[in-house]
C-alpha positions in Angstrom: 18.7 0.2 -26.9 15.3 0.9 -28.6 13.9 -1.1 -26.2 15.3 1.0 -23.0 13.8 4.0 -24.8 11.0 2.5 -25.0 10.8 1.4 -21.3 11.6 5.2 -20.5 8.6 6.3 -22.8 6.1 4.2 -21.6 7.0 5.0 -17.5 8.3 8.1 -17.9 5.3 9.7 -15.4 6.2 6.6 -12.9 9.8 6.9 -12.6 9.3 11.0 -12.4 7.3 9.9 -10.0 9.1 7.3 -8.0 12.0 9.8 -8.2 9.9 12.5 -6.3 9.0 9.8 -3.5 12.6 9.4 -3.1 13.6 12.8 -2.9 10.6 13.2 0.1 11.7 10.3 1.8 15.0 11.2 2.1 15.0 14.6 3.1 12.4 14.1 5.5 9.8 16.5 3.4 7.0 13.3 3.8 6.5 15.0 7.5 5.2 17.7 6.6 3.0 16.2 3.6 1.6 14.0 6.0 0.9 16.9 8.7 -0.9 18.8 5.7 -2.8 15.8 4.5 -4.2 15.6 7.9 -4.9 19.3 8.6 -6.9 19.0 5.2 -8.6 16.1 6.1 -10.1 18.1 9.4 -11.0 21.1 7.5 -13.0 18.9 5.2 -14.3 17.0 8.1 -15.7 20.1 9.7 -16.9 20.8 6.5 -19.1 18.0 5.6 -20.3 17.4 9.4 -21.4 21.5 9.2 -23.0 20.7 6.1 -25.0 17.5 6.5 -25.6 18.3 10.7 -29.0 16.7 11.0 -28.1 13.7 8.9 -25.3 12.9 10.9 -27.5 13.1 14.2 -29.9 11.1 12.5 -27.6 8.5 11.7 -25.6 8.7 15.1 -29.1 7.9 17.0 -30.0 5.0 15.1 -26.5 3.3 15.5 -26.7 3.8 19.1 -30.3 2.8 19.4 -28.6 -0.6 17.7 -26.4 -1.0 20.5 
């Protein structure tokens, strides 16, 4: 028994885990995770190509100058 609590002590954060994944997966929740993952993924896209604009065109004409 001592070592089950143990078990639970040391992975207590991955089975709370693992739990929560389950819970997503089966009510179909991981849809709209993965749509907000990917809406926050643009916005920070847009972000850092604002930010570093003539980098980006620098780098942009030497790749196609490789080509």
């Amino acid at each position: 028994m001592d070592d089950f609590k143990n078990f639970l002590a040391n992975y207590k954060y991955q089975i709370i885990g693992a739990l929560i994944a389950i819970l997503l997966l089966c009510t179909g929740i991981y849809k709209v995770v993965i749509v907000i993952l990917v809406i926050c993924a643009g916005i920070y896209a847009g972000y850092y190509f604002g930010k570093n604009k003539e980098q980006i065109k620098e780098k942009l004409k030497e790749l196609i100058d490789r080509l």
